[in-house]
C-alpha positions as CSV (number, residue, x, y, z in Angstrom):
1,X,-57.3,-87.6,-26.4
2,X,-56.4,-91.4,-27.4
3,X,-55.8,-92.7,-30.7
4,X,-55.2,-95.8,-31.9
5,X,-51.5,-96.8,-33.5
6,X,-53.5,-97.1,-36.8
7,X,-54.6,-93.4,-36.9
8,X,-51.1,-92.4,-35.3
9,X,-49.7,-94.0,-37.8
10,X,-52.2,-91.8,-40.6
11,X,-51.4,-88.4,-38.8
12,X,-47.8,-89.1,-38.9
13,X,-48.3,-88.9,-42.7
14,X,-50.6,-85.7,-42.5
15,X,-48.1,-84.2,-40.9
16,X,-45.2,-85.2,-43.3
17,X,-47.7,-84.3,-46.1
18,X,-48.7,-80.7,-44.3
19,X,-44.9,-79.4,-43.4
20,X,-43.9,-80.0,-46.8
21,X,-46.9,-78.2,-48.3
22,X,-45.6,-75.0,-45.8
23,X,-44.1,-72.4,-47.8
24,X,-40.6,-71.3,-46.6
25,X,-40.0,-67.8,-49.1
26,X,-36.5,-66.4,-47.9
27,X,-36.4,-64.1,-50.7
28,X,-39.0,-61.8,-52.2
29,X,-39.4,-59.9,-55.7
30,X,-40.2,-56.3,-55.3
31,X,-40.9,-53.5,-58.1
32,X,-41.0,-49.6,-57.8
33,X,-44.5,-49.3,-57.0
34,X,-44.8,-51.3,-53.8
35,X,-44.1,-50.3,-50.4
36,X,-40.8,-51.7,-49.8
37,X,-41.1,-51.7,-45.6
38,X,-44.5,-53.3,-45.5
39,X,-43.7,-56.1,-47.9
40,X,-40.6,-57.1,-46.2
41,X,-41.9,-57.0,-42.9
42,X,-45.5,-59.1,-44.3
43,X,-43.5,-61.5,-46.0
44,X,-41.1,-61.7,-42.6
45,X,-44.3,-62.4,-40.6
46,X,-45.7,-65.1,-43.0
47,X,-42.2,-66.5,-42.7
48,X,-41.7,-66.2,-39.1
49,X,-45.8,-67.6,-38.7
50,X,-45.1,-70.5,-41.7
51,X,-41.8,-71.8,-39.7
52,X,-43.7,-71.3,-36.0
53,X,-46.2,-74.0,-37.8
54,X,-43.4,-76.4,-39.0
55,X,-42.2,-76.1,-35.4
56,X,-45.4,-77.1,-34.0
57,X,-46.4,-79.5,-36.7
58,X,-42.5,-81.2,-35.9
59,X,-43.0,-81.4,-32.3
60,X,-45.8,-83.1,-32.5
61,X,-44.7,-85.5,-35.0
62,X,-42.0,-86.4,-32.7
63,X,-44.1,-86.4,-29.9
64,X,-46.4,-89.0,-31.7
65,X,-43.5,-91.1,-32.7
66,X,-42.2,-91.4,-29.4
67,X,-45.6,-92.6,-27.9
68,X,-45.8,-95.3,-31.1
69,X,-42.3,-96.6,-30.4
70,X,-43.2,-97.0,-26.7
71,X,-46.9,-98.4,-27.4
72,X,-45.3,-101.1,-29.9
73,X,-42.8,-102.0,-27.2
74,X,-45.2,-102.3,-24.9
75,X,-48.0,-104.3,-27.0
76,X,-45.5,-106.8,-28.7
77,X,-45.2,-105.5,-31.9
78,X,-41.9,-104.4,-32.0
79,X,-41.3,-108.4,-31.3
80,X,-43.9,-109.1,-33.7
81,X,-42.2,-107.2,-36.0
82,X,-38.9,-108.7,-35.7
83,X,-40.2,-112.1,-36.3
84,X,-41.7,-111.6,-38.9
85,X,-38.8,-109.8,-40.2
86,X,-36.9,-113.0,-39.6
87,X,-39.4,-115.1,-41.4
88,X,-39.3,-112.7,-44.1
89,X,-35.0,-113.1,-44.5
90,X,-35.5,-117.1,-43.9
91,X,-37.8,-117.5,-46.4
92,X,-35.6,-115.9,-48.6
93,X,-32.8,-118.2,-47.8
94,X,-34.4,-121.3,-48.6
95,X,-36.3,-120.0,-52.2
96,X,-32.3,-120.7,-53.2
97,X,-33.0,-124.4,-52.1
98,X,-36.6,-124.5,-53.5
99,X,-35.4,-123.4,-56.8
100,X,-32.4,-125.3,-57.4
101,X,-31.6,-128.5,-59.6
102,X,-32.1,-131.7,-58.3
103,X,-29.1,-134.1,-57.8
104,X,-28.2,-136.7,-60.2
105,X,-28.6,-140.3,-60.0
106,X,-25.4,-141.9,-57.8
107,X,-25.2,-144.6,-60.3
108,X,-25.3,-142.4,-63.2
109,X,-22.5,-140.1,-61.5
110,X,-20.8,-143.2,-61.1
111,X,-21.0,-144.4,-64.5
112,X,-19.7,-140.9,-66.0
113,X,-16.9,-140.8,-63.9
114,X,-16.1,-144.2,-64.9
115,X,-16.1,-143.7,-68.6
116,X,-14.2,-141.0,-68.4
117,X,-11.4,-142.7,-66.1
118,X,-11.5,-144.9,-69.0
119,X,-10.9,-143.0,-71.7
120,X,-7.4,-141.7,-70.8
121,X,-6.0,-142.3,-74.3
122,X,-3.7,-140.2,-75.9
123,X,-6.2,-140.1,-79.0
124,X,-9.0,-138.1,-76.9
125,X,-8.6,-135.0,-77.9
126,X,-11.5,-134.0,-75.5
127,X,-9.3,-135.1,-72.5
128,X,-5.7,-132.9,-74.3
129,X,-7.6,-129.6,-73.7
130,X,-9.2,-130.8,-70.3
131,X,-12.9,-130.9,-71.7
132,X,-15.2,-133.3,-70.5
133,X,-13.4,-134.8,-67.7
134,X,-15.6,-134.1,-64.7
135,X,-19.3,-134.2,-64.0
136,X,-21.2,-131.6,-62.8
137,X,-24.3,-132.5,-60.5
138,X,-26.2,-130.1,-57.5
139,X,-25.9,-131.7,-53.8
140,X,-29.3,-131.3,-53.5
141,X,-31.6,-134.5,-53.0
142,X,-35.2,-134.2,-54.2
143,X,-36.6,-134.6,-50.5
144,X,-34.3,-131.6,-49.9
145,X,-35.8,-129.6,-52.3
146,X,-39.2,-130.7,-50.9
147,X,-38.6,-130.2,-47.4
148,X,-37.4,-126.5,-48.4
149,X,-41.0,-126.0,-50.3
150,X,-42.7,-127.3,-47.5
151,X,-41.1,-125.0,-45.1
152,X,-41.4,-121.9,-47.1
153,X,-45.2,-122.7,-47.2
154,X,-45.1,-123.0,-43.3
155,X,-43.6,-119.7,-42.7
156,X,-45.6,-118.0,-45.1
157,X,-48.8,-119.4,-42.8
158,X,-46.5,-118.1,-39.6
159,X,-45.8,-114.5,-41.6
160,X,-49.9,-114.2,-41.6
161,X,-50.7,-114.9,-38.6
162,X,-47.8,-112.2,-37.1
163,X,-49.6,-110.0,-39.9
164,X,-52.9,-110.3,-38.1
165,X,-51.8,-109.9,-34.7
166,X,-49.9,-106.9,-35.8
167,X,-53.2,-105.1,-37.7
168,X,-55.1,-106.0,-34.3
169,X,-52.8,-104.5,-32.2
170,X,-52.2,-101.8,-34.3
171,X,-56.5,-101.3,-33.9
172,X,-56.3,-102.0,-30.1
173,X,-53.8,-100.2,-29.2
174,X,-54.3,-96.5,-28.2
175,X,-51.6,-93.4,-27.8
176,X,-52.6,-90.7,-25.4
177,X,-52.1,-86.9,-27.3
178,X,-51.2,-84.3,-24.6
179,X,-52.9,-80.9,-25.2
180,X,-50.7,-79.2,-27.3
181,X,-50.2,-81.8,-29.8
182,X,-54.0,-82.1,-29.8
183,X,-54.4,-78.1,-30.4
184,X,-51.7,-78.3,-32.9
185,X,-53.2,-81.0,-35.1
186,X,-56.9,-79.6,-35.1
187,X,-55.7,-75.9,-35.9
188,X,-54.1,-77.4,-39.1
189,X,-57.2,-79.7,-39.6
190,X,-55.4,-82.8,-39.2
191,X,-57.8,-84.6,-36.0
C-alpha cells in the first residue's frame, strides 16, 4: 500500500497520539476478596499485550519515518526545506536593517561636530563632565533601509513559492507501507 507524505505525515501523529493513549500498569491494587493468581497473571497479559502494541505501533513509526526521510531526499524537499530555512534566517537578518534609524544629514553631522569643537571653553560645564561632546547618528542611508524592505518583500514571494512546491510534493509524493506496518496500523484503526 502507498501513501502519500501528507497522510504519512498524519499517521505519524496517530501513532504518537495512540502509544501514549496505551496503558502501561506495572502495579496493581488487590483486596481480600479477589483471586490473587488470576489478577496478576490478567493484568501481566494486558501488560505484556499493551507493550506487544507499543512495539508494533513503534516499529512502524520508525519504519514510516525512514521511508519519509528517503522520499523527501529523493523528491527535493529536504533541499526545499533548507532553502527555505535559509530564507527564513536571512529575512530575519535584514528586519534589523529594515527597522533601524535612518542616518543623519552629513552637513548636519558636520555642523554639530563643529559647534562643539568650538565650544572648548573652560565655562562649559557640559564639556567638564564630558556631556554633549559627540554625535550620535545610525550608518544607515535611507536607500539602505529601502533596499533591505525591498529584499525582505522578495524573499517572502521566494519563501511561498518553496511553500507550494513543498505542499505539492508532499501530495505527489507516495511511501510504499510493507505488510506488517499496514496490518499494524488497520488493527489499531489507524489506515
Amino acid at each position: 500500500m502507498n501513501i502519500t507524505l501528507r497522510k504519512a505525515n498524519a499517521v505519524q501523529n496517530s501513532i504518537n497520539d495512540t502509544v501514549k493513549s496505551i496503558k502501561i500498569n506495572f502495579d496493581l491494587e488487590l483486596n481480600e476478596f479477589q483471586d490473587v493468581e488470576a489478577a496478576i497473571t490478567q493484568a501481566n497479559a494486558e501488560l505484556v499485550v499493551n507493550d506487544g502494541r507499543r512495539q508494533k505501533l513503534i516499529m512502524a513509526l520508525y519504519n514510516i519515518r525512514a521511508l519519509v526521510g528517503t522520499a523527501n531526499a529523493a523528491s527535493g524537499i529536504n533541499t526545499a526545506l533548507a532553502k527555505a530555512a535559509f530564507i527564513d534566517k536571512r529575512i530575519g537578518q535584514l528586519e534589523q536593517f529594515a527597522s533601524a534609524s535612518e542616518m543623519i544629514d552629513l552637513e548636519v553631522i558636520k555642523g554639530k561636530l563643529e559647534k562643539i569643537k568650538n565650544n572648548q571653553g573652560e565655562t562649559s560645564r557640559s564639556r567638564i563632565y564630558g556631556y554633549n561632546d559627540t554625535v550620535s547618528t545610525s550608518v544607515l542611508a535611507k536607500d539602505q533601509i529601502a533596499q533591505a524592505k525591498a529584499e525582505i518583500l522578495n524573499l517572502k514571494k521566494q519563501k511561498q513559492q518553496i511553500n507550494d512546491e513543498v505542499l505539492e510534493l508532499n501530495i505527489k509524493t507516495e511511501v510504499p507501507l510493507n505488510e506488517d506496518t499496514v496490518a499494524t496500523l488497520q488493527a489499531e484503526g489507524l489506515l
